[in-house]
C-alpha positions as CSV (number, residue, x, y, z in Angstrom):
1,X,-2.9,82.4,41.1
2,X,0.1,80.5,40.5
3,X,1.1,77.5,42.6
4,X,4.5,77.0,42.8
5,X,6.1,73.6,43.8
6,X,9.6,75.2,44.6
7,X,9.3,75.5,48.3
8,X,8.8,71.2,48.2
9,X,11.7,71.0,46.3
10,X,13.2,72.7,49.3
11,X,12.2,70.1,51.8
12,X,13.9,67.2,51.3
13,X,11.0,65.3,54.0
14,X,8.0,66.7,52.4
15,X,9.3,65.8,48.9
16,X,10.3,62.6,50.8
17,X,6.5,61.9,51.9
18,X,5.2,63.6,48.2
19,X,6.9,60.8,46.0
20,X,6.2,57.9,48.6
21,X,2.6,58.8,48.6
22,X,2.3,59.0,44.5
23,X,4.5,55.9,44.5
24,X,1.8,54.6,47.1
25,X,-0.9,55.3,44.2
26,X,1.2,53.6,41.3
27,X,1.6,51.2,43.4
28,X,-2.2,50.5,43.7
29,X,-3.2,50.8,40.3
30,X,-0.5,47.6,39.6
31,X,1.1,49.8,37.0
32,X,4.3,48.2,35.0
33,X,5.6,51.7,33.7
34,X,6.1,55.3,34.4
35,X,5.8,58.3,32.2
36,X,6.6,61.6,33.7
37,X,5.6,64.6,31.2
38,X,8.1,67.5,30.5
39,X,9.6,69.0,32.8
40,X,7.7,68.7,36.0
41,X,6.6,65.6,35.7
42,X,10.2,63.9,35.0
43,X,11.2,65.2,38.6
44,X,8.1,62.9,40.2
45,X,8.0,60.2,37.5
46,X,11.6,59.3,38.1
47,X,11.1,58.9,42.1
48,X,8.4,56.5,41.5
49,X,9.4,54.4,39.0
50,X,13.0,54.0,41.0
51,X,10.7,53.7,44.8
52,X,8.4,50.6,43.0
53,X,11.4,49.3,40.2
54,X,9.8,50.4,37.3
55,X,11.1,51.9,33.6
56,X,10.4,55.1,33.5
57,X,9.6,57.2,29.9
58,X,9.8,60.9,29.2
59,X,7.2,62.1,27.2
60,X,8.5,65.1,26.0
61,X,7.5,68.1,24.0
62,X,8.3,68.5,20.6
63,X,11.9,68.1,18.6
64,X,13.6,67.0,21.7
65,X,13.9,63.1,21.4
66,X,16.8,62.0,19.0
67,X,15.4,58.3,17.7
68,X,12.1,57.1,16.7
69,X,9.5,58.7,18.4
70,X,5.5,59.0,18.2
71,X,3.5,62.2,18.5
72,X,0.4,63.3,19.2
73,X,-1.4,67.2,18.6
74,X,-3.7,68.2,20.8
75,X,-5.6,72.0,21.7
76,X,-4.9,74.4,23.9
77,X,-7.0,77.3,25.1
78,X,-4.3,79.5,22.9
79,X,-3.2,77.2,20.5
80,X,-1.8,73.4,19.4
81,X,0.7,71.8,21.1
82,X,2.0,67.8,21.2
83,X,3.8,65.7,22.7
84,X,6.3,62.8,21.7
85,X,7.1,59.4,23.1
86,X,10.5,57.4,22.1
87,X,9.0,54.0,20.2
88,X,11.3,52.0,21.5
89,X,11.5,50.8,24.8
90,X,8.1,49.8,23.8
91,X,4.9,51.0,26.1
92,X,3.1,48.2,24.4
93,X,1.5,45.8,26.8
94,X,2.8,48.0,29.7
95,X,0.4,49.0,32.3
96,X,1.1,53.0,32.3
97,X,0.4,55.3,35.2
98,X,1.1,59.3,34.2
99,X,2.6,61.5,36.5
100,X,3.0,65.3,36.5
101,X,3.4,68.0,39.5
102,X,0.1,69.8,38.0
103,X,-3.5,69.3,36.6
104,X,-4.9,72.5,35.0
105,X,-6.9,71.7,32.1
106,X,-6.1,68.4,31.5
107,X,-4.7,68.5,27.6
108,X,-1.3,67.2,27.9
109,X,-2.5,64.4,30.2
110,X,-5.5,63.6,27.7
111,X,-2.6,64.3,25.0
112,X,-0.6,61.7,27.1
113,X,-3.3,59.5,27.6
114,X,-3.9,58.8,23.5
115,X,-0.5,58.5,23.0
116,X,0.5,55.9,25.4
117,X,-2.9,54.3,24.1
118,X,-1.7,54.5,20.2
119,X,1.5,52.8,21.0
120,X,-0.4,49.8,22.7
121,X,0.3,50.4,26.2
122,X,-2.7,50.7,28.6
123,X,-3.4,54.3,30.9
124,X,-4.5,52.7,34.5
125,X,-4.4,56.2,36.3
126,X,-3.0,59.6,36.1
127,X,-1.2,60.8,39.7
128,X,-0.3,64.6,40.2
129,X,0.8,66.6,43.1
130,X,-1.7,69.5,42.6
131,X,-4.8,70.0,41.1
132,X,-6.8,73.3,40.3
133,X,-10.2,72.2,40.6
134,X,-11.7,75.1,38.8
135,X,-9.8,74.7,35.3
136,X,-11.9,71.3,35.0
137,X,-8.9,69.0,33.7
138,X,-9.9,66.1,35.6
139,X,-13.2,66.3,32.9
140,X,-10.6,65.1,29.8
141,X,-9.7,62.6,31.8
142,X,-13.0,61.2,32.9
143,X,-12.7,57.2,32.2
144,X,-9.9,57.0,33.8
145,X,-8.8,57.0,37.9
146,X,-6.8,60.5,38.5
147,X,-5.5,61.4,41.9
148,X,-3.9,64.7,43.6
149,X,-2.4,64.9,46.5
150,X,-3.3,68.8,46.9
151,X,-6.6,70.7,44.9
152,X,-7.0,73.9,45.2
């Protein structure tokens, strides 16, 4: 079944509540930076990085970043996939809490996770509106704190 986040879109005081609550967990977790993964995740990253004063960093899918970047491969039930993060700003040092509106099976947050990691900056949690319990994603992600506002 697909869950679709439209209808929160819609509702300009349940969004409201959504990215104060993840802010709420970023917050907690005394990260110093955002990244928001394509697409989703850039329209949830961006509220909490500007809620708590924080840079925020797209990590995006491939061949759409136009300076330096770093990438990172990673598997997919059907395939490869990766995922690219501009080098500069620098996530080095940076305390780095990943948001996305959806957990499934956890590759591109894992994907995330190493990448962030390879360019020296430091994963303290992974936030995300949903999560679909029975895909397991939360399993690729097991050393690290990972909440969701909604599992289904």
């Amino acid at each position: 079944m697909f869950r679709d986040i439209t209808p929160l879109l819609h509702n300009p005081p349940a969004l409201r509540t959504t990215n104060d609550r993840l802010a709420e967990i970023a917050e907690s977790w005394n990260a110093t930076l955002v990244a928001g993964i394509e697409a989703r995740g850039f329209l949830f990253g961006l509220p909490v990085a500007e809620r708590l004063s924080l840079p925020f960093v797209p990590v995006r899918k491939p061949g759409k970043l136009p300076a330096e970047h770093a990438s990172v491969n990673y598997e997919l039930e059907y395939g490869s996939d990766s995922v690219e993060l501009h080098c500069d700003p620098p996530v080095a040092e940076h305390r780095v809490v990943i948001v996305d509106d959806l957990l499934a099976t956890g590759g591109t947050a894992a994907a995330t996770t190493r990448l962030i990691r390879n360019l020296g900056g430091f994963v303290v949690g992974c936030v995300f509106v949903i999560e679909l319990l029975d895909l397991g994603g939360r399993d690729k992600l097991a050393e690290l704190p990972v909440e969701a506002l909604l599992e289904y």
